[in-house]
C-alpha positions, 0 to 999 in steps of 0.5 A: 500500500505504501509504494504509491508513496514510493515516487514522492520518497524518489523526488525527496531523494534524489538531490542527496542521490545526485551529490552521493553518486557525483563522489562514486558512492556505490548503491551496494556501499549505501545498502550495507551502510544503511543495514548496519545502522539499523542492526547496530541502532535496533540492537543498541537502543531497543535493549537499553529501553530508548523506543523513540531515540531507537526508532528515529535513527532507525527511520533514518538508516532504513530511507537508506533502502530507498537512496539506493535505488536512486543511485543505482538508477542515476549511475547506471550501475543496478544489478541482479548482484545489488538486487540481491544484496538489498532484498537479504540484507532487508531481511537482516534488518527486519530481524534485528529491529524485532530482536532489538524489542524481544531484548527489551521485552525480556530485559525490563524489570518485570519481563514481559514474554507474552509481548515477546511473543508476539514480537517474535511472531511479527519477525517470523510472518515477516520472514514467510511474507518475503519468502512467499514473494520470492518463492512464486517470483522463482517459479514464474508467478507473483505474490504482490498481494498482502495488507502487511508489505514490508513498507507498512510493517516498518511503518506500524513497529517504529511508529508504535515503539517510538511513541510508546519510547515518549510515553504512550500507553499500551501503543507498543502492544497494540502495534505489535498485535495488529501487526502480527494479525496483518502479517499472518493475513498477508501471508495467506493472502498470497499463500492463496494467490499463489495457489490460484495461478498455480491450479490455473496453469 
């Protein structure tokens, strides 16, 4: 849903875009950069209870994803290789964003494990919306279907963590719960979008 925003984010981009690729900044150099600030962001402030400081370094490192596909485009230097290294290095990210919040969920004073739970959830439905995308794409079908794409998923954990890191209550759960929910519905959803081309073939 949220890749009807994703030309307005290229026009933001692209002066910042324009000056890196001017240095010959790669696109795979800007991925790994941005993949890195996220782990090391999510992996260092969620533990140490600093939701919103977390969340907004977060933000910042992961408008990464979105530069370097403008580099790539202004230097003509996209590849099958840098497809695959920001698609896996996505992936990486996710993970260390609802590790950082499992850590911290954990590590508070009164654990709280049924929200680790479902933080844990929301990472493994995170993992099996990519994969079924990438699994039909590797059988010739499509699976560009789903409520929870990686762009809303983003948006609803850093949203609820960072304002719950200002003191909002009961937003983190809520936020984790309607995101575990969204992700197993898009997981079927394309499970069944997939199984519809595939009886049709």
């Amino acid at each position: 849903m949220l890749n009807i925003l994703r030309p307005a984010v290229t026009r933001v981009m692209t002066p910042l875009g324009r000056a890196l690729a001017r240095r010959g900044i790669s696109p795979d150099v800007i991925t790994t950069v941005g993949t890195l600030g996220v782990v090391a962001s999510a992996l260092v402030f969620y533990p140490s209870g600093h939701l919103f400081a977390g969340s907004a370094v977060i933000t910042f490192f992961v408008l990464a994803d979105a530069l370097d596909g403008v580099v790539a485009r202004m230097t003509g230097k996209g590849s099958t290789w840098g497809a695959f290294l920001d698609s896996t290095l996505d992936r990486l990210g996710d993970a260390s964003i609802f590790s950082g919040l499992i850590l911290y969920f954990v590590l508070e004073d009164e654990p709280e494990i049924v929200l680790a739970a479902v933080a844990l959830f929301c990472l493994v439905a995170g993992a099996l919306v990519s994969y079924a995308k990438a699994r039909a794409e590797g059988l010739g079908m499509t699976a560009n279907v789903g409520i929870a794409e990686r762009g809303e998923r983003l948006v609803v954990v850093l949203v609820a963590a960072g304002l719950s890191g200002l003191g909002v209550p009961y937003i983190l759960a809520a936020g984790l719960w309607l995101l575990a929910a969204a992700s197993a519905v898009t997981v079927v959803q394309r499970m069944v979008h997939v199984y519809r081309q595939a009886v049709d073939r």
